[in-house]
VOGU-3710 file (C-alpha; in Angstrom, 3 decimals, decimal comma):
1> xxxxxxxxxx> -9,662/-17,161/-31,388  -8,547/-17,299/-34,800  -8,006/-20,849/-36,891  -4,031/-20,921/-37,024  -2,690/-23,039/-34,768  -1,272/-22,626/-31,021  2,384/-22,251/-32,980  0,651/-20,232/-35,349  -1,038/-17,840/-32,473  2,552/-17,550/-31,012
11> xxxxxxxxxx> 4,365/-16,762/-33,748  1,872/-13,568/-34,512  1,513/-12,550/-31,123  5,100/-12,321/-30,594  5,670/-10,732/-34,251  3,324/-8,080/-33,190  5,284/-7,119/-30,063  8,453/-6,390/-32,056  9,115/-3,301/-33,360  11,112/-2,655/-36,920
21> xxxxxxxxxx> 13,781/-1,057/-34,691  14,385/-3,851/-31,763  15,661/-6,157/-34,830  17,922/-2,961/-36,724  15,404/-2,975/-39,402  14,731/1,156/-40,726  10,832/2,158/-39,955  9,566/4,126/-43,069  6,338/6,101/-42,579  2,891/4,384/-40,913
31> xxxxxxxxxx> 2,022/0,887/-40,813  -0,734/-0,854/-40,984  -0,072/-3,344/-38,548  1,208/-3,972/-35,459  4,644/-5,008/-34,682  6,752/-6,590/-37,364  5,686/-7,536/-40,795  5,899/-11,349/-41,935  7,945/-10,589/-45,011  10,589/-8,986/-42,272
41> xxxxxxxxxx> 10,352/-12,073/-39,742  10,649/-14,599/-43,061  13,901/-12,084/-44,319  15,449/-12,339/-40,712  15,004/-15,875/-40,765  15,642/-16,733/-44,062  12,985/-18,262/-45,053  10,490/-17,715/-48,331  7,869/-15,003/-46,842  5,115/-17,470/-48,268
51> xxxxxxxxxx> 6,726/-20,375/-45,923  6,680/-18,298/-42,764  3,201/-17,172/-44,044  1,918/-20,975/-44,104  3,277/-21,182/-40,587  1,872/-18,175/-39,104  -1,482/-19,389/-40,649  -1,465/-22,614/-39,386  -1,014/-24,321/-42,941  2,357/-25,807/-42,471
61> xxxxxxxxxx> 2,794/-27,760/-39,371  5,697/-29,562/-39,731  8,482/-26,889/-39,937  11,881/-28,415/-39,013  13,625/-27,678/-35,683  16,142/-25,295/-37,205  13,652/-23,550/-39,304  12,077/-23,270/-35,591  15,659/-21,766/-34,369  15,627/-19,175/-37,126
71> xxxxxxxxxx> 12,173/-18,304/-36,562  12,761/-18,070/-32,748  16,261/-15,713/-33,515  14,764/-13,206/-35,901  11,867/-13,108/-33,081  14,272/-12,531/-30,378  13,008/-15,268/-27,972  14,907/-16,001/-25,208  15,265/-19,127/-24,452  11,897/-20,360/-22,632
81> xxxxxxxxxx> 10,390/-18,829/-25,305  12,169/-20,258/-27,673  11,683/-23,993/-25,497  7,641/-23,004/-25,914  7,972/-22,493/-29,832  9,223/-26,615/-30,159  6,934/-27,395/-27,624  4,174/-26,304/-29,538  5,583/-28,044/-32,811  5,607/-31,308/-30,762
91> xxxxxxxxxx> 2,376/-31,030/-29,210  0,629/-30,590/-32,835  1,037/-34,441/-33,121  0,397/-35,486/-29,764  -2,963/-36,773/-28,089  -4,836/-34,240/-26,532  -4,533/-33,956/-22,650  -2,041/-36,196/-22,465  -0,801/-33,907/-19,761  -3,023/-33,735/-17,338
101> xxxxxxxxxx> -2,743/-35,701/-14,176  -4,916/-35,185/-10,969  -3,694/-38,064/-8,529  -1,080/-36,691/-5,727  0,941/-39,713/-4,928  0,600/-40,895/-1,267  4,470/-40,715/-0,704  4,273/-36,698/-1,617  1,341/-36,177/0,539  2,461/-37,872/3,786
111> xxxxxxxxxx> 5,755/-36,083/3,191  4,143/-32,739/3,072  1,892/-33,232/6,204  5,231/-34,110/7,940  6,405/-30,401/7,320  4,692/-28,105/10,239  6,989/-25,279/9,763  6,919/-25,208/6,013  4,317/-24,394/3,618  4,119/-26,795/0,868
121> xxxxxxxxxx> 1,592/-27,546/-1,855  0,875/-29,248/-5,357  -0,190/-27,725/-8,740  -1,323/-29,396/-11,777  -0,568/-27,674/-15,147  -4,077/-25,628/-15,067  -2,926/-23,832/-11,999  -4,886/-26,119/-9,602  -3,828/-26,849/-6,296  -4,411/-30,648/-6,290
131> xxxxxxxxxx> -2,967/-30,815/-2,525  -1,639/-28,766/0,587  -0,706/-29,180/3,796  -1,833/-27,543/6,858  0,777/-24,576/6,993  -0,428/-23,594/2,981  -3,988/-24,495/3,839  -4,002/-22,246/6,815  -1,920/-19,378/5,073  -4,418/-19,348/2,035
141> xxxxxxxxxx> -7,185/-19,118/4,394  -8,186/-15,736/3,437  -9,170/-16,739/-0,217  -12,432/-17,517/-1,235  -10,773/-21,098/-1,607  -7,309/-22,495/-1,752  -7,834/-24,472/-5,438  -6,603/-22,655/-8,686  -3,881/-19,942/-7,616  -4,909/-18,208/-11,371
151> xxxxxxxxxx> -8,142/-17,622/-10,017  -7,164/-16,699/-6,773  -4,853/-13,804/-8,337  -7,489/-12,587/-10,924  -10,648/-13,223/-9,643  -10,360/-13,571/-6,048  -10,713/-9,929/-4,251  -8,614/-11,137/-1,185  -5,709/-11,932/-3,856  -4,423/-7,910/-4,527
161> xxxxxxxxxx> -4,325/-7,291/-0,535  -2,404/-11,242/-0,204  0,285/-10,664/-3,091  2,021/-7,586/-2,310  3,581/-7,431/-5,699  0,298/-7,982/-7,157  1,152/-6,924/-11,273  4,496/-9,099/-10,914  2,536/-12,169/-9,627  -0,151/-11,685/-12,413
171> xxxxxxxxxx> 2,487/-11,500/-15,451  4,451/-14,489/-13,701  1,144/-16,359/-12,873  -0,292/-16,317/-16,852  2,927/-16,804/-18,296  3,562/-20,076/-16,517  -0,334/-20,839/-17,526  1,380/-19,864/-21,088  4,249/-22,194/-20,301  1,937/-25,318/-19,245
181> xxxxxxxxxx> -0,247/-24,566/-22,406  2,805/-25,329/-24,436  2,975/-28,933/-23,409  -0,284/-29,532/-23,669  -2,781/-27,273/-26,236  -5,534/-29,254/-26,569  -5,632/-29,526/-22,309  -9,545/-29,151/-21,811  -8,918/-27,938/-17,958  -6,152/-25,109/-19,397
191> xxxxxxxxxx> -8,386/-23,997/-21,854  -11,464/-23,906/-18,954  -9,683/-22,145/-16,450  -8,821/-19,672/-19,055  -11,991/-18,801/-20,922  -13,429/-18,530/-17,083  -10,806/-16,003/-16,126  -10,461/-14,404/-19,366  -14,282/-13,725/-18,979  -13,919/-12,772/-15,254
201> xxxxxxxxxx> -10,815/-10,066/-15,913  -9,674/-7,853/-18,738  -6,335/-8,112/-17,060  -5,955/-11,405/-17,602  -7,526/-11,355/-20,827  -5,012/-8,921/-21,760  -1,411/-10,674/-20,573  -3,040/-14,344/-21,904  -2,753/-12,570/-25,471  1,126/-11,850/-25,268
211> xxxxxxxxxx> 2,284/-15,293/-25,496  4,762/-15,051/-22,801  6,149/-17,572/-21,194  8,246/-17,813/-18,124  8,757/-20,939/-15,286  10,680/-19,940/-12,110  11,753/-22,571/-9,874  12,720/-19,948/-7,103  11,841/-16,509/-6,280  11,035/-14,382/-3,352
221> xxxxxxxxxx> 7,280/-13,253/-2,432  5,815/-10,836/-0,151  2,556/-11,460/0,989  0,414/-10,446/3,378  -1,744/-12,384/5,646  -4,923/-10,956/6,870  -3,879/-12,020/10,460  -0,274/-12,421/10,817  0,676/-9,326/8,817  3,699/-8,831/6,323
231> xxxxxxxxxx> 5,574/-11,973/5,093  8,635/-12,577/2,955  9,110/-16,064/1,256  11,305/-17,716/-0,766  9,915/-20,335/-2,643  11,225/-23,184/-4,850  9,311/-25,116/-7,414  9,805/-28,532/-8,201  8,838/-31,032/-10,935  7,166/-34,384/-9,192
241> xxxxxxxxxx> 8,806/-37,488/-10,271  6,280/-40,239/-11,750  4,008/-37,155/-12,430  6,168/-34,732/-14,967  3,197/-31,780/-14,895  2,846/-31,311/-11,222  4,613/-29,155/-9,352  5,584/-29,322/-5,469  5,669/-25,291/-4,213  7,862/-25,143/-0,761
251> xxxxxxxxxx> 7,691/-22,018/0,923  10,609/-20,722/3,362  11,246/-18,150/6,019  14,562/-16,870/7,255  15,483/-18,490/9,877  14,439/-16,464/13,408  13,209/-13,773/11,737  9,608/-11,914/11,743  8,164/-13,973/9,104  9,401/-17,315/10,812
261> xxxxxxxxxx> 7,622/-16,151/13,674  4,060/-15,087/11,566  4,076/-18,819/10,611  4,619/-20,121/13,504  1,752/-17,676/15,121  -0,147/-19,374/12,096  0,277/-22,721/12,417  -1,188/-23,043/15,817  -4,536/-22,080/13,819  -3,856/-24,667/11,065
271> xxxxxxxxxx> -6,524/-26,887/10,132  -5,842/-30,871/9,333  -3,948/-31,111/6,474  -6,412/-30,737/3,375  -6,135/-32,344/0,165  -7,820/-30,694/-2,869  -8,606/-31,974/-6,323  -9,322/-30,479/-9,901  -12,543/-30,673/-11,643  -10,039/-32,368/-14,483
281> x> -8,699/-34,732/-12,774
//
């Protein structure tokens, strides 16, 4: 890690991935670095190159939200990205894990255990599963355990046979990490769960140090079970009421078709419902 700031880190690891070409700048001969140059992000912004310098470097943290817009522009952030950038401004003068909450509400877990034909489950921003009902419980049951989906995917063997789509669910899976990060920088639970996993894979390691970002809310998976074979699931993502940086995951099934039926085959080996909490909670 370097000493600029979370903004700061951003900024450079998204300048780097740029090339003079993808903003209609000319490219003249060998460069020394990566990526854009500062002087060409501060022109495109139009800013002073020494104030964009000072940014990059962590010595100005105050920038104003539509120096942020300019910034984000010449960068050519869409607009989660661009949502992460002021994020990251904000979070400079906020406490540090102010975000983290471990406590599933009673309502939300009684309302899950009342779903048998529906997988549904609760993550906290770190990626942990904080609670699950039977159906996710007994769907997960070829893990190691069923209690940080980041590890699952990276460090877990059983999690390149379960996600079909294995190198989508990795690049989704770190830059929602990325995304939670945002809110909360100084999270000490984010920042565990990634030096573990950064130390466990070089693939993880490797997509942390983009700085992407990206929250779906729905999307389709294929998995695979190790018993019931080939499923395809929508899922939808929601934010919990009362506790803004959880997330309730509902999977679904067509109706009547074959992966209806693999859940249903599944759920007559469901456990009790099982509730799991984070080591930062």
């Amino acid at each position: 890690m370097s000493d600029a700031t979370p903004l700061g880190e951003f900024l450079r690891a998204r300048r780097e991935a740029l090339k003079p070409r993808d903003v209609g700048l000319p490219e003249h001969g060998r460069r020394r670095v990566p990526g854009l140059r500062r002087e060409e992000v501060a022109l495109l912004a139009g800013v002073s190159s020494d104030y964009y310098i000072r940014l990059e470097q962590g010595r100005e943290n105050s920038p104003s939200p539509q120096v942020l817009d300019a910034v984000a522009q010449a960068l050519r952030l869409d607009a989660e990205a661009t949502g992460h950038l002021h994020r990251l401004r904000l979070a400079a003068h906020r406490r540090p894990g102010a975000a983290e909450h471990g406590e599933v509400s009673g309502q939300l877990l009684r309302l899950m255990e009342s779903w048998e034909h529906t997988p549904a489950f609760v993550l906290g921003p770190a990626l942990d599963v904080l609670a699950g009902n039977a159906l996710a419980t007994a769907l997960h049951d070829g893990f190691e355990a069923f209690d940080n989906l980041a590890r699952m995917v990276f460090a877990d063997p059983a999690g390149r046979d379960f996600y079909q789509e294995w190198d989508r669910t990795a690049h989704s899976c770190v830059a929602e990490l990325r995304a939670a990060y945002g809110h909360d920088p100084g999270s000490a639970r984010i920042a565990e769960v990634v030096a573990e996993l950064s130390a466990a894979s070089e693939e993880f390691a490797a997509l942390w140090s983009l700085h992407e970002v990206e929250v779906k809310s729905q999307d389709g998976k294929h998995l695979r079970h190790p018993r019931v074979g080939d499923l395809h699931i929508a899922f939808a993502a929601f934010t919990v009421n009362g506790a803004p940086h959880q997330q309730l995951i509902v999977y679904q099934a067509e109706p009547a078709g074959a992966t209806a039926a693999a859940l249903a085959s599944l759920r007559t080996t469901a456990p009790a419902p099982e509730r799991h909490l984070t080591t930062g909670a």
